[in-house]
N, C-alpha and C positions, 0 to 999 in steps of 0.2 A: 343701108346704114340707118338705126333708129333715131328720132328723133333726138334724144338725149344724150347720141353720140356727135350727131353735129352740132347741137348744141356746145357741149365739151369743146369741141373743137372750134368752134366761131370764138366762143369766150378765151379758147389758149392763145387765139390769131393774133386777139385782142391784144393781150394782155403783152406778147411778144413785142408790138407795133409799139405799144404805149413806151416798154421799157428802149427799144430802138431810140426813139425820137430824146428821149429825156437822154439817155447817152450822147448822143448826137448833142443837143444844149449842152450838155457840158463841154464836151470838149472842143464845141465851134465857140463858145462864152473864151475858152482859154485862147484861143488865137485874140482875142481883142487884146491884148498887153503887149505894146511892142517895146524896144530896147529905146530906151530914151537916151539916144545918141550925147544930149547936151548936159547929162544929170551932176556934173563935176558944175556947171554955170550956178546950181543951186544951195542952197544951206550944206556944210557937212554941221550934222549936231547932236554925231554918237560915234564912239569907239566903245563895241564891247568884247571883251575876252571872257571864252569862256575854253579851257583847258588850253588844248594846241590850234583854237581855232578863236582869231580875229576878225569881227563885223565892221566894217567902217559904212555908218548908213546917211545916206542924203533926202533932201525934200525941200522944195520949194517954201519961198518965204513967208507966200499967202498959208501954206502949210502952219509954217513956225507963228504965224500972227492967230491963228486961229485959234491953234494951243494953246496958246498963251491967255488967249481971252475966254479959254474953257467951252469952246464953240466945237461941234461938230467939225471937221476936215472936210473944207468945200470939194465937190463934185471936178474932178479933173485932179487930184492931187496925183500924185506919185510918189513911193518912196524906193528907194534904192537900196540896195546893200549888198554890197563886195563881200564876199567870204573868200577868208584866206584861212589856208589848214598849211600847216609845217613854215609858214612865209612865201607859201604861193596862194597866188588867186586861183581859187577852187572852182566859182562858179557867181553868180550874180543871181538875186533873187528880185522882183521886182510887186512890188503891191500898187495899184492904179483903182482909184474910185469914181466910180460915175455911175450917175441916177440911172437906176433901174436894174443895174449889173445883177444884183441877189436873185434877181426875177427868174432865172435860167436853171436855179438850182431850188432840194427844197427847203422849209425853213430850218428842217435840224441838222441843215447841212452849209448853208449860206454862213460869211461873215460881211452880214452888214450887205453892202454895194462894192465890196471889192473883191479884187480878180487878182490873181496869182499866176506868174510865172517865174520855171526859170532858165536859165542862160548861161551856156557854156562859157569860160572864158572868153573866147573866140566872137562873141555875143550873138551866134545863132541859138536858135530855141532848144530846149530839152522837152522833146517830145513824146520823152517818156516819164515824162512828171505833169500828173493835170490840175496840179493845183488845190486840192481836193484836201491832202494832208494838210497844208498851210494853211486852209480854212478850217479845216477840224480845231487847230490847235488856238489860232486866233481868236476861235468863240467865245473863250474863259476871257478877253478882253472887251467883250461886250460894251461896260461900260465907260471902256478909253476909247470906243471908235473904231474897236476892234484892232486897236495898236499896242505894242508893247512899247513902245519907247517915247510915249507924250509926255512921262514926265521930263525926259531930254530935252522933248523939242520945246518944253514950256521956258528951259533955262539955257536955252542953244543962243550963241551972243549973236 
């Protein structure tokens, strides 16, 4: 074998290893979002319709106090949201922030420090969703926190 073929081929190892492990952070980053069993204990301070599908979304009050006062969303928040399509509950989607989370992904791919998943009705995981499209879409929210719904929580009673 010439040099310039092991070469070739040290460099493809490489580059295989690289794309493994960065795979691997993604979707070991998704398992960090578990079902927040208590998330009715906290704010509801959105209903939104959009065609035949109803969002009834939740979040804690330190959540709601922060909006309010135009502050970043402290580390630990969570937010909730029940989808229902036709008047059933479709699925649960869950957004959870905590320092360092964007770290796992890269930057034109991150929203912010938060992690997405989501959950069958039955509230075991969807393990064929990584979370990945909900950060794509959330990025255009950059400057709410990477949230779509702060103006709610700004006037959530």
């Amino acid at each position: 074998m010439t040099l310039a073929r092991k070469l070739s081929l040290t460099s493809a190892l490489a580059v295989a290893a690289v794309g493994t492990v960065a795979i691997w952070q993604a979707w070991a980053a998704n398992d960090r979002v578990q079902f927040p069993e208590k998330y009715t204990d906290g704010v509801h301070y959105a209903t939104v319709n959009r065609g035949g599908i109803r969002e009834e979304i939740y979040t804690s009050l330190e959540a709601i106090t922060a909006a309010r006062a135009g502050q970043p969303l402290p580390n630990g928040t969570v937010i909730m949201m029940e989808d229902y399509r036709g008047g059933k509950l479709h699925r649960y989607v869950v957004m959870e922030k905590q320092a360092g989370w964007g770290d796992a992904y890269p930057e034109n791919v991150r929203a912010g420090d938060w992690e997405f998943r989501e959950f069958a009705p039955d509230r075991t995981p969807n393990t064929a969703e990584n979370g990945q499209r909900c950060m794509s879409c959330h990025q255009s929210q950059a400057g709410q926190d990477f949230v779509f719904t702060i103006d709610q929580m700004k006037k959530a009673d």
